[in-house]
N, C-alpha and C positions, 0 to 999 in steps of 0.2 A: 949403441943402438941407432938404427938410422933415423934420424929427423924426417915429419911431415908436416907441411903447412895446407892448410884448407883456403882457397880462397872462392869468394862464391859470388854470381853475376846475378841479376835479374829477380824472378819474382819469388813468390812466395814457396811456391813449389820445388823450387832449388833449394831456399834456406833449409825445407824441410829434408832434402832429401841430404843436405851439406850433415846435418844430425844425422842422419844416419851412416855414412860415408865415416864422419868422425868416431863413432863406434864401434864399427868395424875395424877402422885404421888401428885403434887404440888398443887391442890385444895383440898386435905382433909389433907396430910403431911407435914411437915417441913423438906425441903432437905438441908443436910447440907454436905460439902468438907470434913470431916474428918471423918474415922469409927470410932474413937475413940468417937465421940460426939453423935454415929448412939444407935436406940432400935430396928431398923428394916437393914438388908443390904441383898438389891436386889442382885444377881448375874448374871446379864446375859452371861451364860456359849457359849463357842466352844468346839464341840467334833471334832474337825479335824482329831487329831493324840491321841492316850492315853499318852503320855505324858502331855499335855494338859490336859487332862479331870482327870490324876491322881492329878495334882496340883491344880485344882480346890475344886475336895470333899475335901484333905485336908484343903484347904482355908476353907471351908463352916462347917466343923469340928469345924477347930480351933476357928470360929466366933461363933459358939454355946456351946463350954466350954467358951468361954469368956461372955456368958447369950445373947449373940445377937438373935432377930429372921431373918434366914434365907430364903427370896422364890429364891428360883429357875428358871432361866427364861433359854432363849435361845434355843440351838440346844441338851445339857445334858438330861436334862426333855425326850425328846420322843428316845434317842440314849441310853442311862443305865438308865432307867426309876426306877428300884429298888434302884441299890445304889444311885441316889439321894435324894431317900423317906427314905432315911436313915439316911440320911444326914442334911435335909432342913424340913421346916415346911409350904411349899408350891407349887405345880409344877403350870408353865404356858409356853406352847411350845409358839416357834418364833410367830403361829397365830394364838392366844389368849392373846396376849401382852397388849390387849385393859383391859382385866380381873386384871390389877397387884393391882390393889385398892381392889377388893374385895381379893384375894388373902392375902393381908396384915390385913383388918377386920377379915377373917377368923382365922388366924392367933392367930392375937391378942384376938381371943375368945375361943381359946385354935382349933380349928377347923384347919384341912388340906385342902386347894383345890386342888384341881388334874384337870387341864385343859388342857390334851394332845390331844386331840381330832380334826380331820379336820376343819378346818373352811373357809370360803368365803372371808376373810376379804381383802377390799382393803385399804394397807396403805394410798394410795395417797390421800386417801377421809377424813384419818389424821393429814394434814399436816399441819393445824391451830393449833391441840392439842401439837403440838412438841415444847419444848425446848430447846434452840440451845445454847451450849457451846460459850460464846463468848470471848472466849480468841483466836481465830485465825482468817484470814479470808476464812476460808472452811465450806462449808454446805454441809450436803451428801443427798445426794434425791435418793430415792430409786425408781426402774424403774418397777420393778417385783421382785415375790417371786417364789423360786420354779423353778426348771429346767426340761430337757424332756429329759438329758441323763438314761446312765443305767452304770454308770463306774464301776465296778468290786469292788474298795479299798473306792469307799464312800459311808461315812454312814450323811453325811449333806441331800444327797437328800431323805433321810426316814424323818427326822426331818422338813426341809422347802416343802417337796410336790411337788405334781407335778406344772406346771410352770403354773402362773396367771401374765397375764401381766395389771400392773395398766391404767390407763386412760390414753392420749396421752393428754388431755387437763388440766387435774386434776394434771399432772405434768408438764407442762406448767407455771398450774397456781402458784403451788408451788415454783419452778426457781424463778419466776419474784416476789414472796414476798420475796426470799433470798436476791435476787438483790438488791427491796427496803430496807432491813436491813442492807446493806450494806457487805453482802459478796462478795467478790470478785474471790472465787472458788467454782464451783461447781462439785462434788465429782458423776458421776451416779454410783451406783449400784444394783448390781443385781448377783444370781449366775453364770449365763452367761448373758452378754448385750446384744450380738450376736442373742441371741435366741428370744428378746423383740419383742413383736406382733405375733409371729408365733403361739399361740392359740387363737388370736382373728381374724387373716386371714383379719384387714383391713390396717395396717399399720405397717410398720416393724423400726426397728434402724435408718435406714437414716432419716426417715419420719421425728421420735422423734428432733433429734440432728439439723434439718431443721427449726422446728419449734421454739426451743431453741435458735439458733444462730438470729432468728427474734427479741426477747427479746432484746429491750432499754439497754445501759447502756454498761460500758465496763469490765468484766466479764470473766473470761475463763472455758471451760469445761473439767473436764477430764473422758474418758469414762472408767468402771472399766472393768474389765476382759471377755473376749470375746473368746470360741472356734472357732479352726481355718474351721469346716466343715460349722461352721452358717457365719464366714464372708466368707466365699468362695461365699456362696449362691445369696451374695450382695454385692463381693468384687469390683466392679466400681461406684456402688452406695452409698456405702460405703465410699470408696478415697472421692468420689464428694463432700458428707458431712460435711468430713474433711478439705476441702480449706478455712472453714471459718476461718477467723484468732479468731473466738473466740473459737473454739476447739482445744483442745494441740494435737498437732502432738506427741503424746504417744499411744503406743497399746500394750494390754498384753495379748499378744497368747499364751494358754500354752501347750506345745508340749508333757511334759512328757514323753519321750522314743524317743529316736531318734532311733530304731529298729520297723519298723511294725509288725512285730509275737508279738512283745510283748504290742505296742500297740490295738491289736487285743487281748489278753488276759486279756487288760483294761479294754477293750470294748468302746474304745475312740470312736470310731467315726471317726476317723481322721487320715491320712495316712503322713508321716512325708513329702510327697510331698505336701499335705494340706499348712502344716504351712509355708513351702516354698514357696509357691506359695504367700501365704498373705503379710509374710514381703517383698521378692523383688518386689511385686506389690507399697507396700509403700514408699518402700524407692524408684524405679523410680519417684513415683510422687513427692515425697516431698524433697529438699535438706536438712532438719535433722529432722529424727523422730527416735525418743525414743522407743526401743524396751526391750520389756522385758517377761519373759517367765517362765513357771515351769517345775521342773524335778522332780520326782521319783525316789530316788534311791533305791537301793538294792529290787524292786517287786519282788516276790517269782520266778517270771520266767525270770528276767534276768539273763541271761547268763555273762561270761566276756565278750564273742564277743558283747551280747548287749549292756552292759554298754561300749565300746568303739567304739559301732557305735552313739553313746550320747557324748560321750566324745567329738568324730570328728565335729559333726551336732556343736555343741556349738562352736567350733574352727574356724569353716567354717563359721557359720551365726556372728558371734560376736556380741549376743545380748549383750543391754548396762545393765540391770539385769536380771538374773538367779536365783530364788527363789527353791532351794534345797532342798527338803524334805526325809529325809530317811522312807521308807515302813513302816507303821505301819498302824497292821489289826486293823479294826474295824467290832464290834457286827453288824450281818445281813447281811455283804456284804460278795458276791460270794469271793473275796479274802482271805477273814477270815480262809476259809478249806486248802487254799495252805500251803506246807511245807515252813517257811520263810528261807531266807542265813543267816548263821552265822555273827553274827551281827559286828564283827572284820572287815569282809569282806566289808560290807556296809558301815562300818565309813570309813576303808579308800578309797573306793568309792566316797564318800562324800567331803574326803578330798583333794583329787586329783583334783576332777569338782570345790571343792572353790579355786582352787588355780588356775587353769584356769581361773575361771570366776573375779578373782582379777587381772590376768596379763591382762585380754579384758578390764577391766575396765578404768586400768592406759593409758593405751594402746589409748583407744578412747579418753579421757579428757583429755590427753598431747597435742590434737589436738586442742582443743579451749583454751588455752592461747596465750594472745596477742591478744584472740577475743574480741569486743563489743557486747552486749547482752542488749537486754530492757526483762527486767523478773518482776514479782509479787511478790512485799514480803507477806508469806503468815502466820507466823508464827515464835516467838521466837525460836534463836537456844541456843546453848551453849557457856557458858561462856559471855553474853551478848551479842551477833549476831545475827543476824535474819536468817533466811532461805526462800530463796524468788526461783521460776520458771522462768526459759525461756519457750518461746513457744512450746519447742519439751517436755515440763514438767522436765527438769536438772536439778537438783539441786544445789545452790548455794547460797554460805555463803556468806556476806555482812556484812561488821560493824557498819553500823548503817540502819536508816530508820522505818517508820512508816508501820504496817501493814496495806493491803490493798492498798499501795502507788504501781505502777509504777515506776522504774526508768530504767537509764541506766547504765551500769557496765562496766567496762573493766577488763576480766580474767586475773587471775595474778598469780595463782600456783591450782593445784589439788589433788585429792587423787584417790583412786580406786572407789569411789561412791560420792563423789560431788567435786563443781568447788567451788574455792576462786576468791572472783573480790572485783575490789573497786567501788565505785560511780567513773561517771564523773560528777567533781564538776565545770567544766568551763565552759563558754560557747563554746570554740575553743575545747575542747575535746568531749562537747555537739555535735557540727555543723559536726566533725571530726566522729562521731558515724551514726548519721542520712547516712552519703555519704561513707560511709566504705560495 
């Protein structure tokens, strides 16, 4: 039988769609863990950045002097449609993922498919055919494909389409077979959550996340990334959704340019008073939620004034992460024609913002030592440790435990991005935890 191996790039939305891809593969192929054992290796690519997308075709290169066949999946396929056909012995964009079997026959009959092409599909009517990695306790459910911005520097919304938002029931119903498998995280994504419902005009984010928290069983959610002009839209209704204790008090608003000219030349959408407005609305309501955010550096039109009205906005908000990106144009986007900065300029840009955003981090996690915390183990860490969640989603290392367990912890040293605690193993540090 011929061997496939899965490998998968990028965000969340890939992992989910790699579950799917794998069960479909798995009624005509033999999937196996190692490409060394593979005759066929899927790649579900990310064009985010060209960095990214350059390390990729060499990937897919190097797997085809090694006699591998190559298809092509993901967001590459419809972003550098050529040099993948260069590359690979099969294309299937994000939404023809359903097609990777016949993609693979063709293949194998010396034949190319090329399926970049729009399609209708809704994953969530999927979600029996999916394959769920069960080394952790996380499931990612995907909420919507496709977004309804127009941002200047990306080229994912040419690859994923315009925005389809799946069934409110159909992923409903998807959660609650997770739940019965026994996951214990649920992962939503989507290119923005924020935006979920707003093409089908009957139910929006809160609705979803309402109906979710109805689901039996004890389970946490965590909602993926969200612009700040779509939670504005529903920002009370929104908070309200979030009081369930089985949604993680985590939000990731991403601001990208603390400068409005220049978020204007994004074409964000969003006014740096936007995303201010979202997180102090959170954090009033909530005593700890987990903020975490994107930036931009070096865009073709920031200025240094810009980059240090970004600098400030991050100083001043102390999100708990800051995901960094330096400029990089991509094919088809209005960015692409800008003259870029000198990229000297941009690293140490880059460098500057990480070194802030590691003094916020020590900064806020020196606060919870000495705290008690009931968090989710959800997942091996390093060195034989688990890595388990508290409610605001924090990360934290723990030396022992069962995935998918509940415990309680007492914090006991930190770093700049997660907390160290131990179990409490008595009942008096138990009883001591509940009334703390």
């Amino acid at each position: 039988m011929i061997k496939v191996y899965i490998e998968t790039y990028g965000c969340t939305m890939n992992q989910s769609d790699s579950d799917i891809i794998r069960g479909i593969i798995s009624k005509n192929f033999k999937l196996v863990e190692s490409v060394n054992d593979a005759d066929v290796v899927v790649i579900n690519s990310c064009g985010v950045v060209d960095f990214t997308e350059r390390k990729i075709i060499k990937r897919a290169e190097s797997l085809r002097r090694e006699g591998k066949i190559v298809i092509m999946a993901g967001c590459l396929p419809k972003i550098s449609t050529k040099r993948c056909l260069e590359v690979s012995d099969g294309l299937i964009s994000p939404d023809n993922v359903h097609l990777v079997d016949l993609a693979i026959k063709s293949a194998l009959n010396g034949e190319k498919l090329v399926r970049i092409d729009k399609s209708s599909l809704d994953k969530s009517e999927m979600h029996n055919l999916k394959m769920r990695l069960k080394k952790n306790a996380i499931a990612i459910v995907s909420i919507s494909e496709g977004c309804i911005g127009k941002c200047s520097f990306c080229a994912t919304r040419f690859a994923r389409g315009r925005l389809r938002s799946f069934r409110l029931e159909k992923i409903v119903e998807e959660v609650e077979a997770c739940v019965r498998m026994g996951f214990k995280e649920i992962q939503m994504t989507s290119q923005d959550t924020g935006a979920y419902g707003l093409d089908k005009g009957r139910y929006m984010l809160p609705d979803l996340l309402r109906a979710v928290s109805k689901i039996e069983g004890e389970f946490r959610v965590r909602v993926g990334m969200m612009n700040p002009h779509h939670a504005i839209l529903m920002l009370e209704d929104l908070i309200d959704a979030f009081e369930d204790e089985k949604i993680y008090k985590f939000i990731h608003v991403p601001v990208q340019s603390g400068d409005n000219e220049v978020l204007r030349d994004m074409k964000r959408d969003h006014s740096v008073e936007d995303f201010l407005e979202v997180v102090r609305s959170f954090r009033r309501r909530f005593k700890d939620v987990m903020v975490s955010t994107d930036v931009i550096v070096g865009f073709p039109t920031e200025s240094e004034e810009s980059f240090w009205k970004t600098y400030e906005l991050i100083r001043q908000v102390k999100p708990d992460i800051v995901n960094i990106t330096r400029f990089s144009k991509r094919p088809f986007t209005q960015a692409y024609r800008l003259k870029e900065i000198h990229g000297w300029i941009v690293k140490e840009r880059s460098r500057k913002l990480t070194s802030l955003t590691r003094e916020i981090g020590l900064e806020i996690n020196r606060r919870f030592i000495g705290k008690e915390l009931r968090v989710l183990i959800t997942r091996d860490g390093k060195d034989g440790t688990k890595l388990a969640r508290s409610d605001s989603y924090r990360p934290v290392v723990v030396k022992d435990g069962k995935i998918g367990e509940f415990v309680d912890v007492r914090i006991v040293d930190c770093s700049f991005n997660y907390l160290s605690a131990n179990r409490l193993s008595c009942m008096g540090d138990y009883l001591h935890a509940r009334h703390t």
